[in-house]
C-alpha positions in Angstrom: 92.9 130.5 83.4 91.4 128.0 85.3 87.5 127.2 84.3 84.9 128.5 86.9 83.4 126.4 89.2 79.3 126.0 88.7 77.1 126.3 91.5 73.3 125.1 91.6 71.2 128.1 93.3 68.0 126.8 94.1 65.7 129.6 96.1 61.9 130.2 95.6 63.0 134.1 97.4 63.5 135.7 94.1 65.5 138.6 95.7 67.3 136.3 98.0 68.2 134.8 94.5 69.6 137.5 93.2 71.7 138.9 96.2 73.3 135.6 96.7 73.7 134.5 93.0 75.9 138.2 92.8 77.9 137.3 96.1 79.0 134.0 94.7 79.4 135.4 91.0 81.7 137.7 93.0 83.6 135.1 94.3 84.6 133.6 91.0 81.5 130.6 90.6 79.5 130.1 87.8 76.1 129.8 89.0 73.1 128.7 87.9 69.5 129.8 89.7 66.3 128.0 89.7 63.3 129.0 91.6 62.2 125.6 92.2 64.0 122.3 93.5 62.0 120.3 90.0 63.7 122.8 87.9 67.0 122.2 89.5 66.4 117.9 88.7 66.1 118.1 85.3 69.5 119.4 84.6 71.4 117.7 87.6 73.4 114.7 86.4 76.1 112.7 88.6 78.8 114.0 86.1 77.8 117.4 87.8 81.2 119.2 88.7 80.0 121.4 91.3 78.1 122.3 94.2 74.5 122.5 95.2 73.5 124.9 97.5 69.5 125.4 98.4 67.2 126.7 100.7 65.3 124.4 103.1 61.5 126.5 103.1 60.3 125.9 99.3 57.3 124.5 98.1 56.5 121.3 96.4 60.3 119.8 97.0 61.4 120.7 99.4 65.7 121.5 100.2 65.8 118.2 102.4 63.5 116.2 99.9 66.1 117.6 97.3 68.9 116.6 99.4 67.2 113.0 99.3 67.2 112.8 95.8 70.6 114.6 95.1 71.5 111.8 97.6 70.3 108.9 95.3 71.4 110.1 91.9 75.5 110.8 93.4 75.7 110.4 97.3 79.1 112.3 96.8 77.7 115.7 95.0 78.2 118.2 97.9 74.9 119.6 98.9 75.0 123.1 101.2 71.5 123.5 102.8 70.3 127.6 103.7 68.3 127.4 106.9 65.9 129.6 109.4 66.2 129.3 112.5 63.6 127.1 113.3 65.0 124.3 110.2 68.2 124.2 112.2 67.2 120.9 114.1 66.1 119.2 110.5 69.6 121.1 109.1 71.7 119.0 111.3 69.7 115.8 110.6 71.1 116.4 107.1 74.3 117.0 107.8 74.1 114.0 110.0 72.7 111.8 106.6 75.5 113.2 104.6 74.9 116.6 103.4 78.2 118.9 103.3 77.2 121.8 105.4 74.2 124.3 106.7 74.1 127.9 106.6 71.6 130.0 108.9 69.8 132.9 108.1 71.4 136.1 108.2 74.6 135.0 106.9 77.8 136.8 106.4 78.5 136.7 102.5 82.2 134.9 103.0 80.6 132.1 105.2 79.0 130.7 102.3 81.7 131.5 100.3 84.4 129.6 101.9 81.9 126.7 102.4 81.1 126.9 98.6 85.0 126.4 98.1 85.5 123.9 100.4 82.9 122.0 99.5 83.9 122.3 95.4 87.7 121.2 96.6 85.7 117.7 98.1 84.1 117.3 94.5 87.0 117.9 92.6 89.0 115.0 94.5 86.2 113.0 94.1 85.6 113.3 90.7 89.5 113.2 90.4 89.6 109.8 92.4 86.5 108.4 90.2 88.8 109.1 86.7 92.0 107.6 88.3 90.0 104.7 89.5 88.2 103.8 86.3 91.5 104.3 84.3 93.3 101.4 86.8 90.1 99.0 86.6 90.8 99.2 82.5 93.9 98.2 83.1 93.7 95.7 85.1 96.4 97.3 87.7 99.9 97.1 87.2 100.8 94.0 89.0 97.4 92.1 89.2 97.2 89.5 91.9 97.7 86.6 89.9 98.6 82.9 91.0 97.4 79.4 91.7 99.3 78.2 94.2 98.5 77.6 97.7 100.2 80.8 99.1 98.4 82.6 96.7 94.9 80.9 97.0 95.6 81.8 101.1 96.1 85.3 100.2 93.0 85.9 98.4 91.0 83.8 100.1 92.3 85.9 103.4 91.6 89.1 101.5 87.9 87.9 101.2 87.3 87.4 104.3 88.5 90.6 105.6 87.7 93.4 102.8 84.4 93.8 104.3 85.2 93.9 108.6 86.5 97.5 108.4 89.4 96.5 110.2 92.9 97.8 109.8 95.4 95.5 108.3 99.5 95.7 108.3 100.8 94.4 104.8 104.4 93.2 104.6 106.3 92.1 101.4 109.7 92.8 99.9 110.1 95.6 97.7 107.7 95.0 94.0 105.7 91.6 96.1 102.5 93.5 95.2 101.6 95.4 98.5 99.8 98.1 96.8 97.4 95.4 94.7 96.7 93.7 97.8 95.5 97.1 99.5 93.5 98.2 96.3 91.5 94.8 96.6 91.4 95.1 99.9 89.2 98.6 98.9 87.3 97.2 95.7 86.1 94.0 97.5 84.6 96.0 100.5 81.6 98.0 101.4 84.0 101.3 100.8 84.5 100.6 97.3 82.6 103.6 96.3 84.3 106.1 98.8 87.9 107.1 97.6 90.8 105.1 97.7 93.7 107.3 98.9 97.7 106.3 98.9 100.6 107.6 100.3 104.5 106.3 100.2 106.0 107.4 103.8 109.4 107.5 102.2 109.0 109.4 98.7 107.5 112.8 100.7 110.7 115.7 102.7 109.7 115.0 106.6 109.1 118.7 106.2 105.6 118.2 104.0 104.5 114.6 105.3 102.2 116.1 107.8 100.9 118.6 106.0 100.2 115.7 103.3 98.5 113.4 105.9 96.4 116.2 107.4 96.1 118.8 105.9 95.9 122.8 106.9 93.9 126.5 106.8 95.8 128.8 104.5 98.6 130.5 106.7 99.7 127.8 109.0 102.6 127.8 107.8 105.2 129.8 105.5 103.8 129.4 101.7 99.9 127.8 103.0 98.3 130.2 100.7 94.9 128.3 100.1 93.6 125.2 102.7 94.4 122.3 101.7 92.5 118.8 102.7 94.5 116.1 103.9 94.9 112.4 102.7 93.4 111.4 105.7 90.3 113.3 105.7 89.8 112.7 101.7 90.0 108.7 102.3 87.0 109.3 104.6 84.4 106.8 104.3 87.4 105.0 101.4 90.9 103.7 102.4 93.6 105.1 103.6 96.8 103.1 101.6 100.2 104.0 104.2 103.1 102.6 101.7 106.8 102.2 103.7 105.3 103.1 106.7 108.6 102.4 108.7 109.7 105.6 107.2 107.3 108.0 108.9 108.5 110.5 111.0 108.1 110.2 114.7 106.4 113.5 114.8 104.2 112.3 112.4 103.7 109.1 113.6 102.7 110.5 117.2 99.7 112.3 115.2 98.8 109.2 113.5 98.8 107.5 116.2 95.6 109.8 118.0 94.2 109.5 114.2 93.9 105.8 114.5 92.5 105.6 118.2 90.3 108.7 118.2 89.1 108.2 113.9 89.7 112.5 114.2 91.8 114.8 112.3 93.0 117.7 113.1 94.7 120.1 110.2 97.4 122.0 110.7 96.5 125.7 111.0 93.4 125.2 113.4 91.8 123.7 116.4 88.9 122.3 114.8 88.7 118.6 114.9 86.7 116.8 112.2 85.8 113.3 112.8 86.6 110.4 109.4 85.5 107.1 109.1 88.5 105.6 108.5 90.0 102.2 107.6 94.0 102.3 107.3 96.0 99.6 105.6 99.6 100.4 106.4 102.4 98.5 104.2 106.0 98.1 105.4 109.2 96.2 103.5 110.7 95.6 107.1 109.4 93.2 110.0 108.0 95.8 112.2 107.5 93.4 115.4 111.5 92.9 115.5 112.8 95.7 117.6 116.2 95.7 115.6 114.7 96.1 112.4 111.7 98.6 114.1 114.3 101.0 115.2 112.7 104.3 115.2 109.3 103.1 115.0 107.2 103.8 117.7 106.2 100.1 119.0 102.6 101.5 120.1 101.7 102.3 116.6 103.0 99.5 115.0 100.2 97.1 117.6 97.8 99.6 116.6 98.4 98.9 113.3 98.9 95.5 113.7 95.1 94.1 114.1 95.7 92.2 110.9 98.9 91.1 109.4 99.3 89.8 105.8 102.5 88.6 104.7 103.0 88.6 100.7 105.4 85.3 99.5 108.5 86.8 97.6 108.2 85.3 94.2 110.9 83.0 94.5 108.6 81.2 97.0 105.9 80.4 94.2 107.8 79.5 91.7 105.1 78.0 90.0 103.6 81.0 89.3 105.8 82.6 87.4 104.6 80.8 84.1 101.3 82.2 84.3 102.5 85.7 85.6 105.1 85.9 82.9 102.3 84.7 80.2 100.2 87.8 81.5 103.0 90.6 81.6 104.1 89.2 78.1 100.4 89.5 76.4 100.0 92.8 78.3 103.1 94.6 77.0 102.3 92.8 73.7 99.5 95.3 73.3 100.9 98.1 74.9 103.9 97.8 71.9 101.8 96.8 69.5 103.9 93.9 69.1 103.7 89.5 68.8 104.2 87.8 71.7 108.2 86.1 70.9 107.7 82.2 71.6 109.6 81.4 74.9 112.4 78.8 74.5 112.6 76.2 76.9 116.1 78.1 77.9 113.8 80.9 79.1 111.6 79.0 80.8 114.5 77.5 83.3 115.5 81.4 83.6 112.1 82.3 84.9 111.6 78.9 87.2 114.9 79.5 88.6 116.3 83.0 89.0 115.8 84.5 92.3 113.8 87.4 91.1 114.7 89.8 93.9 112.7 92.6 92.4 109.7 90.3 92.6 106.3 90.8 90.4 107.1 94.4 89.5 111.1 92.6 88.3 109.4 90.0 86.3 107.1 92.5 84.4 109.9 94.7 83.2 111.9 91.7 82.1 108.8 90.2 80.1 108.2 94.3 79.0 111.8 94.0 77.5 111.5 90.6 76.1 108.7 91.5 74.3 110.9 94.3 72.7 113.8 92.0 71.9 116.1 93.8 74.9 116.1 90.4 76.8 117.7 87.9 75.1 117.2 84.3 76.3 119.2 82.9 78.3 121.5 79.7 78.2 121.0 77.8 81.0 122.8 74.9 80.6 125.8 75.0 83.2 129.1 73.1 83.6 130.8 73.7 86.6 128.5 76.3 88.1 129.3 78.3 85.2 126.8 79.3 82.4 128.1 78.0 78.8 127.6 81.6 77.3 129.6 82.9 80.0 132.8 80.5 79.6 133.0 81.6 76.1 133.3 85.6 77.0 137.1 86.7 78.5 137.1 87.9 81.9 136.7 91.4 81.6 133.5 90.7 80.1 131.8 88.3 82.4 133.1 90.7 85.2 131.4 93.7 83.3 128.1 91.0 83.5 128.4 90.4 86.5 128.6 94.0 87.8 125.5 94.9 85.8 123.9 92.1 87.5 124.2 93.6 90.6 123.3 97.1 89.9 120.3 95.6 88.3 119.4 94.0 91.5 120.1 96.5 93.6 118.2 99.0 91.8 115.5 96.6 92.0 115.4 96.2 95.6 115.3 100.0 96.4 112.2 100.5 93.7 115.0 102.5 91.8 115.5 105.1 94.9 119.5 106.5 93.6 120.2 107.8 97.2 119.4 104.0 98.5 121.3 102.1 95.5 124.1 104.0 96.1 124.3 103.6 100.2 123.7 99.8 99.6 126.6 99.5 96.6 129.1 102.2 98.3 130.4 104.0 96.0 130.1 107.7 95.1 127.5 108.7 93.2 129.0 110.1 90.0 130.5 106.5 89.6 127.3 105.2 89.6 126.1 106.9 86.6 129.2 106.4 85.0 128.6 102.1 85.3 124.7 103.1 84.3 126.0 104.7 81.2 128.6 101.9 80.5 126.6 99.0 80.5 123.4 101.0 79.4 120.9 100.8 82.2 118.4 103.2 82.7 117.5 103.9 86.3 113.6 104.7 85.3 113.0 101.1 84.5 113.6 100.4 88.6 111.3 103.1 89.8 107.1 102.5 90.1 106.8 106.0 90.9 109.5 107.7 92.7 111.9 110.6 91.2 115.8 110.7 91.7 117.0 111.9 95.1 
């Protein structure tokens, strides 16, 4: 059973107090009552998990000089202000300043209610995106933006300069290149850093759910829409709005994001209501979008919409220089996730990191230096005669083709983040023999995958 959500009563009416204290108690809130808005302070943290709802007429501290200060201490703790008639003009100026909603006197019980619920759904994402957020700036990310050379000093010295203009930014890369880290500093080094930073792969969500996911909808707009749900669009107002494989939206979809981006308004499924977001949008695609053979379906007017800003992410195998220090990182990294020594690197590895093609990119190199760490990588002999590695000419054929095959699938895998349905299509060949040459040569298909499951 799912722990009650508290509620911060604050009324100087002591009946009004009561009444509405049992309506909400009735609703399934735990709710705390104070007669006074200095009451209310002195047990108010910003870890507070709920919602603040308060009258405007009190004396001393006043609801909007309560709002002010809830402001200061967490400008994301939902505030719901009760109003007369004659508070309605200073009720909008709240809302207007950033508190959630107003309520005017007589109201029907489920009005305030539903606003409660709603506004307890906002706080729980919040609070939700604050954890997740903490957690990934202890760790660093997962594939920090790391390199010294000129590409590299470009890209963050481009990142700088933009973070902070609010302006929408198309991010293109090969699959594992880092698209997502350049989008999350994009977020941390701007002005929106504190709002919520929101992300959503285009390709991993059924066409059937993608628009519900983007923005949202009231309970019944569709079959099995028990509760309402907010969107990704709405919850990255005031934050960033992170669009991974964006070529694989649905047109339908894309039409609606299309009035998102040029109107900055949402409208759920489910309703007419349109809510206004201050939105920023930083789209990511693994395909030149501006190339009408590889845009096929994609609608051309979105993609110039999107296109204010383009950044273009060098595969690694155009920085080779990095890969020392990047490998060094992943290596030290893993070495303390295992609970392991870093293994010294023979000079044999270092030619196989300076010169392998690394089609998998960052996200390729980290597993490798995640399984040399375990001593599942074995280096390399690079020394060749012929175009043919020593250590190969020594194994019969059947073997080097069995290496060579696992290559391959490797790569492959690699290239489509570990998507089976897209490994297979590229390799052609049916799907059970794919597993079987998994099984054979013992790779296992989660190692490929950032986040997506089979399909």
């Amino acid at each position: 059973m799912s722990e009650a959500i508290p509620v911060f009563l604050i009324d100087d009416d002591k009946d009004l107090l009561k009444a509405t204290k049992q309506t909400l108690e009735l609703a399934g809130f735990s709710v705390s009552t104070f007669s006074s808005a200095t009451e209310a302070l002195k047990d108010l943290t910003s870890e507070f998990s709920g919602v603040v709802v308060s009258d405007i007429r009190m004396p001393h501290i006043d609801g909007l000089q309560l709002f002010d200060r809830i402001r200061r201490l967490d400008g994301d703790l939902p505030v719901i202000l009760i109003t007369g008639h004659g508070d309605i003009p200073m009720a909008v100026k709240a809302i207007q300043d950033g508190a959630y909603d107003f309520i005017t006197k007589p109201f029907a019980a489920d009005r305030l209610v539903q606003s409660v619920r709603r506004a307890a759904e906002k706080r729980r994402l919040v609070l939700d995106n604050r954890s997740l957020r903490e957690a990934a700036e202890q760790a660093q990310g997962d594939l920090p933006l790391i390199g010294q050379t000129p590409a590299m000093q470009r890209l963050r010295r481009t990142l700088r300069q933009i973070a902070d203009t609010d302006v929408d930014v198309l991010v293109t890369g090969e699959t594992g290149s880092g698209k997502e880290v350049v989008a999350n500093l994009l977020h941390r080094w701007s002005r929106r850093a504190r709002g919520n930073f929101v992300a959503l792969n285009c390709g991993a969500l059924p066409e059937t759910i993608i628009e519900s996911e983007l923005f949202g909808h009231e309970a019944g707009a569709f079959t099995g829409a028990q509760k309402r749900r907010i969107g990704r669009i709405e919850h990255s107002s005031g934050g960033t709005l992170f669009l991974d494989e964006i070529e694989s939206m649905p047109a339908s979809a894309q039409v609606q994001m299309l009035r998102v981006l040029e109107m900055r308004e949402v409208m759920p499924l489910g309703t007419n209501e349109v809510r206004p977001v201050d939105l920023r949008v930083v789209a990511a695609a693994k395909i030149d979008l501006g190339n009408p053979r590889e845009r096929g379906d994609f609608r051309e007017d979105l993609y110039y919409r999107l296109n204010v800003v383009t950044i273009s992410i060098p595969p690694l195998r155009d920085r080779r220089d990095d890969i020392p220090l990047l490998f060094a990182h992943f290596t030290h990294r893993a070495a303390e996730r295992f609970k392991r020594s870093v293994p010294s690197a023979s000079p044999d590895l270092h030619h196989h990191l300076k010169t392998r093609d690394w089609p998998g990119n960052v996200r390729e190199l980290s597993h490798f230096a995640e399984r040399f760490v375990l001593g599942l990588e074995a280096a390399p002999v690079q020394t060749r005669q012929n175009g043919i590695e020593n250590n190969e000419t020594a194994l019969p054929l059947p073997a080097r083709v069995d290496r060579y095959e696992a290559d391959i699938i490797r790569e492959t895998l690699m290239r489509n983040d570990g998507d089976v349905r897209r490994t297979i299509e590229t390799l052609g060949i049916p799907r059970k023999t794919f597993y079987d040459k998994l099984q054979r040569h013992g790779i296992e298909r989660a190692a490929f995958s950032s986040s997506k499951p089979e399909s």
